[in-house]
Backbone as CSV, one residue per row, in Angstrom:
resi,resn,N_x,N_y,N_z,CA_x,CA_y,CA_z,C_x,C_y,C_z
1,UNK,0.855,-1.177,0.000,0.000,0.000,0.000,0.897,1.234,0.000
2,UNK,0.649,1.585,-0.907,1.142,3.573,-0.910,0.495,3.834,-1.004
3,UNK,0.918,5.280,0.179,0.139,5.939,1.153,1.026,7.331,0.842
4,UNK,0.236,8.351,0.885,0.832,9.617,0.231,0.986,10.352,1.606
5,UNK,2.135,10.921,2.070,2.227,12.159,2.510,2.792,13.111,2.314
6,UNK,2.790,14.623,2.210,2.988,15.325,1.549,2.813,17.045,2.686
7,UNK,3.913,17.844,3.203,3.957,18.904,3.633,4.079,19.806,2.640
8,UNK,3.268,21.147,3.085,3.521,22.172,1.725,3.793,23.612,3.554
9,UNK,4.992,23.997,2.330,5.503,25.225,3.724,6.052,26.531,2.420
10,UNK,5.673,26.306,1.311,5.363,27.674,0.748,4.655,27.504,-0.794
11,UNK,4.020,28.697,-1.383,3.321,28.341,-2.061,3.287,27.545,-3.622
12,UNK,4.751,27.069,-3.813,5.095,26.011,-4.842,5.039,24.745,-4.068
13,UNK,5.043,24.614,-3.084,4.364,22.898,-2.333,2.967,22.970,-2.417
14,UNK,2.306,24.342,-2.069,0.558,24.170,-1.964,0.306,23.601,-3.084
15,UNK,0.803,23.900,-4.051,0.119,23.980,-5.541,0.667,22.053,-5.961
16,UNK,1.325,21.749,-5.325,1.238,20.000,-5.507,0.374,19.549,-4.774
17,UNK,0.370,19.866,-3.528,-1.083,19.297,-2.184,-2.416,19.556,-3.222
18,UNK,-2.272,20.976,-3.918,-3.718,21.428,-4.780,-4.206,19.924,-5.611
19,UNK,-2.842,19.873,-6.270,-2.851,19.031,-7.251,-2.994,17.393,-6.765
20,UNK,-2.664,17.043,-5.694,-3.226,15.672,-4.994,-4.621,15.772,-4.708
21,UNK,-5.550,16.966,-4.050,-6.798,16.768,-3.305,-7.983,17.425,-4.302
22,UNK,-6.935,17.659,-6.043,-8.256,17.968,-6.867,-9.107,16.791,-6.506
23,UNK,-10.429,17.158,-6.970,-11.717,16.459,-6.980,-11.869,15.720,-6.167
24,UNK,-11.479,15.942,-4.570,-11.954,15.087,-3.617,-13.286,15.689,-3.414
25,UNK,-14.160,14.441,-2.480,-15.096,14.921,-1.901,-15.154,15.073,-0.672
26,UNK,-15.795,15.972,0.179,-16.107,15.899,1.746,-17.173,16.513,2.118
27,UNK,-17.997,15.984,3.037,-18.890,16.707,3.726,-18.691,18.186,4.144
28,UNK,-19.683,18.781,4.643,-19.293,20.312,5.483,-19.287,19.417,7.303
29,UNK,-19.931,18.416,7.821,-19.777,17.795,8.865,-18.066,17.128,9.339
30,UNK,-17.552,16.979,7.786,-15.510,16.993,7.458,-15.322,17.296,8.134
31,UNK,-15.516,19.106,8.239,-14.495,20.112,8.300,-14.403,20.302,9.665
32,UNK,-13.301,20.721,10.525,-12.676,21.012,11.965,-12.174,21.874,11.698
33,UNK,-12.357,22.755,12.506,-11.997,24.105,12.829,-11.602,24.305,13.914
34,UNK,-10.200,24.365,14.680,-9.826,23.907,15.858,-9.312,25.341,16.361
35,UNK,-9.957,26.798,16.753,-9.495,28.004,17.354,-8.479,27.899,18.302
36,UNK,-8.432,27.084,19.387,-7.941,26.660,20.134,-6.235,26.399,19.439
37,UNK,-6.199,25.537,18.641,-5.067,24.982,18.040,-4.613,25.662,17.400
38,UNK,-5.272,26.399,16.476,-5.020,27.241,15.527,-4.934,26.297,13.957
39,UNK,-5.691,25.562,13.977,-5.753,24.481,13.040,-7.024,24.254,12.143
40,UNK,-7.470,23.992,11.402,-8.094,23.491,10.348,-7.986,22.433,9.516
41,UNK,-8.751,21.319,9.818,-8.305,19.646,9.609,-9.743,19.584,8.555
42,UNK,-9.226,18.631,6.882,-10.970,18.362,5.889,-10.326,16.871,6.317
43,UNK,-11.243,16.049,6.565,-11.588,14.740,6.286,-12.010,14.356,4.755
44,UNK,-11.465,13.934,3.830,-11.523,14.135,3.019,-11.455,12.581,2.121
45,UNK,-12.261,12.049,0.504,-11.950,10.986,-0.289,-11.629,11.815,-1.519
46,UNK,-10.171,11.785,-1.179,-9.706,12.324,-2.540,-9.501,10.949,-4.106
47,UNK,-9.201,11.583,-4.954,-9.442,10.884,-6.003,-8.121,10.776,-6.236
48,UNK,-7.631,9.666,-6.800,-5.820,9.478,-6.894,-5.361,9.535,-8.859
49,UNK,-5.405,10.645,-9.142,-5.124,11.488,-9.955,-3.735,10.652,-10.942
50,UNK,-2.921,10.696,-9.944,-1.189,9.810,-10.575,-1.312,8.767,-10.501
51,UNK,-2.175,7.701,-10.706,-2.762,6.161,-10.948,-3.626,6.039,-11.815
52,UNK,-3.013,5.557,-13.012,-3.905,5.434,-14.475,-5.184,4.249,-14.210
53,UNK,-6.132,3.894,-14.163,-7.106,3.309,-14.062,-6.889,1.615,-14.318
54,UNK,-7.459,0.739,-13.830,-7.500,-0.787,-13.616,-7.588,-1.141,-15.068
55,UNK,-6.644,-1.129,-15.596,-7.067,-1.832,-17.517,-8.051,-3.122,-16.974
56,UNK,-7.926,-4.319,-16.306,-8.837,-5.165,-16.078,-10.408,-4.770,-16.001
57,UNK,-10.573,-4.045,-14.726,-11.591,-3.268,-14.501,-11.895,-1.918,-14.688
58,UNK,-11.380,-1.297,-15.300,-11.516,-0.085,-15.563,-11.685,1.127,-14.568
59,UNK,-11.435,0.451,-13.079,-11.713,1.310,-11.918,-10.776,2.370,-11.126
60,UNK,-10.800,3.309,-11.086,-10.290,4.283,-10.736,-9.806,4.305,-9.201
61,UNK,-9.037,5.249,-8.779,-9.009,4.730,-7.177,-9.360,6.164,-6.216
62,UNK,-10.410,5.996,-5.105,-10.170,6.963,-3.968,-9.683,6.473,-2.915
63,UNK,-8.897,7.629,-2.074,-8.379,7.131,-0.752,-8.987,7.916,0.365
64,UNK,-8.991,7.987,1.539,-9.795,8.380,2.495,-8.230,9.135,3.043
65,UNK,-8.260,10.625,2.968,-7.335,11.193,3.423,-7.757,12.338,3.998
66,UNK,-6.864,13.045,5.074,-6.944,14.151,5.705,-5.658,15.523,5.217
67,UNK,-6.565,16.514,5.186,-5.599,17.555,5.279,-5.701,18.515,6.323
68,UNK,-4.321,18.962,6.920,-4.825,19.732,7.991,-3.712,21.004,7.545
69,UNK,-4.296,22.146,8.030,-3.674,23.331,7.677,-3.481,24.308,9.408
70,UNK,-2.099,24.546,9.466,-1.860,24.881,10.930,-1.359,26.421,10.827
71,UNK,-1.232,27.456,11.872,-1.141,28.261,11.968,-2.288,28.990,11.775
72,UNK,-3.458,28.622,11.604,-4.718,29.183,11.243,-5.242,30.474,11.887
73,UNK,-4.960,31.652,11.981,-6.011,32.955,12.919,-7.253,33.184,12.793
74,UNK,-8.331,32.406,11.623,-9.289,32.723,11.404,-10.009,31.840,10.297
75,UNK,-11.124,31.298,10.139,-11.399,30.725,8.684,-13.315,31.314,8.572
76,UNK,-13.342,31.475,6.997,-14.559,32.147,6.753,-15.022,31.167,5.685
77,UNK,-16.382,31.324,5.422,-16.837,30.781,4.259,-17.449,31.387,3.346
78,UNK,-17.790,30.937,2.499,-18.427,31.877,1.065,-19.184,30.938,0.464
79,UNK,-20.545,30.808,0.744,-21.162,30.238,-0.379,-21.585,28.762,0.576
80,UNK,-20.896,28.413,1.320,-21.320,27.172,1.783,-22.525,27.176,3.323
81,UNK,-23.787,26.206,3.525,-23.999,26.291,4.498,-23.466,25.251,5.598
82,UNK,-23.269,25.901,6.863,-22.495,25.161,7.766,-23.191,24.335,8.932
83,UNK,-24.777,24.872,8.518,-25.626,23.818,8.954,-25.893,22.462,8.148
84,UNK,-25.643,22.431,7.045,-25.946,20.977,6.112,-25.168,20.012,6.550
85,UNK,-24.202,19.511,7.278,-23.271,18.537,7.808,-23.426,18.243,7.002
86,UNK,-24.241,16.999,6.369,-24.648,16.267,5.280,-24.208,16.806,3.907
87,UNK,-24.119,18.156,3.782,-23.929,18.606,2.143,-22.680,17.687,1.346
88,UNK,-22.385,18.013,0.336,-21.176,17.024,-0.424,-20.557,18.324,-1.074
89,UNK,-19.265,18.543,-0.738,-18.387,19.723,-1.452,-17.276,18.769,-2.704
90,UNK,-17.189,19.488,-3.620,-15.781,18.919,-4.563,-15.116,19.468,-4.711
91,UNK,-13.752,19.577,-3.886,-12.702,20.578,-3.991,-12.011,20.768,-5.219
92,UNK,-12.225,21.688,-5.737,-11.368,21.924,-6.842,-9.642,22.421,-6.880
93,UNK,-9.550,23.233,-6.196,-8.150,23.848,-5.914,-7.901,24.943,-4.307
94,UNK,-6.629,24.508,-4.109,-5.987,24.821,-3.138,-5.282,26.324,-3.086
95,UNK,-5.363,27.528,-2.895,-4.663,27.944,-3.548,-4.003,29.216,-2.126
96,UNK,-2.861,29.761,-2.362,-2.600,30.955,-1.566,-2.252,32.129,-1.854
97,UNK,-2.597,33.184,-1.110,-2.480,34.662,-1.591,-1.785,35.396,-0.450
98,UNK,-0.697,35.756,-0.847,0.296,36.276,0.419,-0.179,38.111,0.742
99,UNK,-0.075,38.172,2.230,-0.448,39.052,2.918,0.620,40.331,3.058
100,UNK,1.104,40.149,4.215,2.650,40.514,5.209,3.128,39.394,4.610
101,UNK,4.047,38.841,4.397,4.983,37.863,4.255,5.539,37.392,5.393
102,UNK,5.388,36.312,5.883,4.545,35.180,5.280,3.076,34.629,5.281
103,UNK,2.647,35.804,5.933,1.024,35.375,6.304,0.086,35.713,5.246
104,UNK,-0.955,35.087,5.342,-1.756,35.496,4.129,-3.217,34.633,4.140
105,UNK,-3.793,34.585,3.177,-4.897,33.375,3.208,-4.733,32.248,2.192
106,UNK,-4.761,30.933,2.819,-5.166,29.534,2.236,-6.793,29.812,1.322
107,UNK,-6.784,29.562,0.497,-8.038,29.127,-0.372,-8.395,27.876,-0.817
108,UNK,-10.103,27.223,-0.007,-10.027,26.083,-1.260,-11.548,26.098,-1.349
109,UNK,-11.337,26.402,-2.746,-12.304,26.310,-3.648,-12.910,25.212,-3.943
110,UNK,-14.702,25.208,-4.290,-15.243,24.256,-4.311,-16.116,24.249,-5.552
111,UNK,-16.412,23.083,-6.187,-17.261,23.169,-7.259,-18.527,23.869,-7.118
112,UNK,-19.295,24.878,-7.899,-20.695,25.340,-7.600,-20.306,26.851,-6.673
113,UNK,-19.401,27.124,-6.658,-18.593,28.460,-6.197,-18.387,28.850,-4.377
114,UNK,-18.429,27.367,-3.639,-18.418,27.849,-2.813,-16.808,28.075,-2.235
115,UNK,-16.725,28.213,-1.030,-15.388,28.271,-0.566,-15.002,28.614,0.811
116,UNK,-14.058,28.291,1.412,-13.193,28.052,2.589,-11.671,29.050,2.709
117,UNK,-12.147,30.211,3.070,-10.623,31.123,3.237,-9.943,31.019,4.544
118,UNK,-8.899,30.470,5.027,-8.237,30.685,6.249,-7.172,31.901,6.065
119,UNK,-7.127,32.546,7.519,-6.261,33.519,7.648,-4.884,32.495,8.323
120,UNK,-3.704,32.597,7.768,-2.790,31.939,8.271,-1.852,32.729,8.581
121,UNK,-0.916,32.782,9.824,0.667,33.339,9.627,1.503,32.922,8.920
122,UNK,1.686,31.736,8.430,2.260,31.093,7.474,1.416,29.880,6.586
123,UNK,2.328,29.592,5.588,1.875,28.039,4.826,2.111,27.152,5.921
124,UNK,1.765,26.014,6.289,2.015,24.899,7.091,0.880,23.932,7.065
125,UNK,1.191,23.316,5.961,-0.625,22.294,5.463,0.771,20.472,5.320
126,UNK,-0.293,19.936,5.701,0.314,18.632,5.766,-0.779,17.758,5.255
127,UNK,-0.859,16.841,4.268,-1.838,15.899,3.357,-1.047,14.617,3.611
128,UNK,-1.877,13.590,4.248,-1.960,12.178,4.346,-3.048,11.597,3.791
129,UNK,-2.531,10.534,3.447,-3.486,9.043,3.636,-4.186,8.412,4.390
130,UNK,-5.270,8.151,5.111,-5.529,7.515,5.865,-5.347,5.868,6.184
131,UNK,-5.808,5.117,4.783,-5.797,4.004,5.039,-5.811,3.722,3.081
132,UNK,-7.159,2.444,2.866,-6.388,1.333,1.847,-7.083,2.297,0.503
133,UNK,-6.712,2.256,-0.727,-7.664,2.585,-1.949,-8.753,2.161,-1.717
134,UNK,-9.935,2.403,-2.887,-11.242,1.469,-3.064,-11.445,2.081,-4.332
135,UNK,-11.940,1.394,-5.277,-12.201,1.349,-6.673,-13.646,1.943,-7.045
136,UNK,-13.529,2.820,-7.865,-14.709,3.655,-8.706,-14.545,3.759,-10.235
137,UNK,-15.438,3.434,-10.669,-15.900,3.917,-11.950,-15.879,4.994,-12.353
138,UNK,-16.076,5.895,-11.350,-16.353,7.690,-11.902,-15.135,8.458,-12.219
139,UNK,-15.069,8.837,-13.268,-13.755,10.003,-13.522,-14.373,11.010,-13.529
140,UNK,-13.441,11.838,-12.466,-14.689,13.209,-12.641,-14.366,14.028,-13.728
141,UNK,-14.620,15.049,-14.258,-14.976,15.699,-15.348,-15.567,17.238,-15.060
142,UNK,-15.066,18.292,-15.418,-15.438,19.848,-14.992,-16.228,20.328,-16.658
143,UNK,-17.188,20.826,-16.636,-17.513,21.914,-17.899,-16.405,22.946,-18.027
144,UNK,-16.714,23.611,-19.111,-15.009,24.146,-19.548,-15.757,25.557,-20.047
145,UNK,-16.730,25.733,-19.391,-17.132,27.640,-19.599,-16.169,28.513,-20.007
């Protein structure tokens, strides 16, 4: 089993983490927001992007992974409700916009325009694996407006 982990500590690492947790899915019930810690943890089934599909079965792979983003002062939302626990978000991209240097805000964008801004003092996002693959049929697919 490979199992991905992956630290991003400035914004040419975010943009590979971006590029691992395109088209995962997660609940809004995911998301942790830890004030206390200063942390922000998605529970997350990302889609494994750098694994060409099962020629046998034709099945694709998700893994059940977490990302957590530390140094956090603040996180807002746009577009999402935070009463739906239940809702289904598809992250599209990860992205950062520098402030003061090094602080600034984390962005991750979600299909259908919603979104997740943290205020950070720095980059400090760490992406694991949780545990085994499991096989899907679905390749996801974006309209190209």
């Amino acid at each position: 089993m490979d199992q991905l982990k992956l630290a991003a500590l400035d914004a040419e690492d975010l943009q590979v983490v971006s590029a691992h947790v395109q088209d995962a899915v997660l609940t809004v019930g995911d998301i942790r927001y830890l004030p206390k810690e200063q942390k922000a943890v998605f529970a997350m089934n990302r889609f494994v992007w750098d694994k060409l599909a099962d020629k046998r079965t034709r099945q694709h792979e998700r893994r059940r992974a977490a990302l957590a983003v530390s140094q956090v002062r603040a996180m807002k939302s746009v577009g999402i409700t935070q009463d739906a626990k239940g809702a289904v978000l598809s992250l599209l991209a990860v992205t950062f916009e520098e402030d003061v240097a090094p602080a600034g805000r984390i962005r991750l964008d979600f299909a259908g325009g919603g979104a997740l801004v943290l205020e950070v003092d720095c980059i400090e996002v760490q992406l694991a694996d949780l545990g085994a693959a499991w096989g899907t049929p679905n390749l996801p697919s974006h309209d190209l407006d």
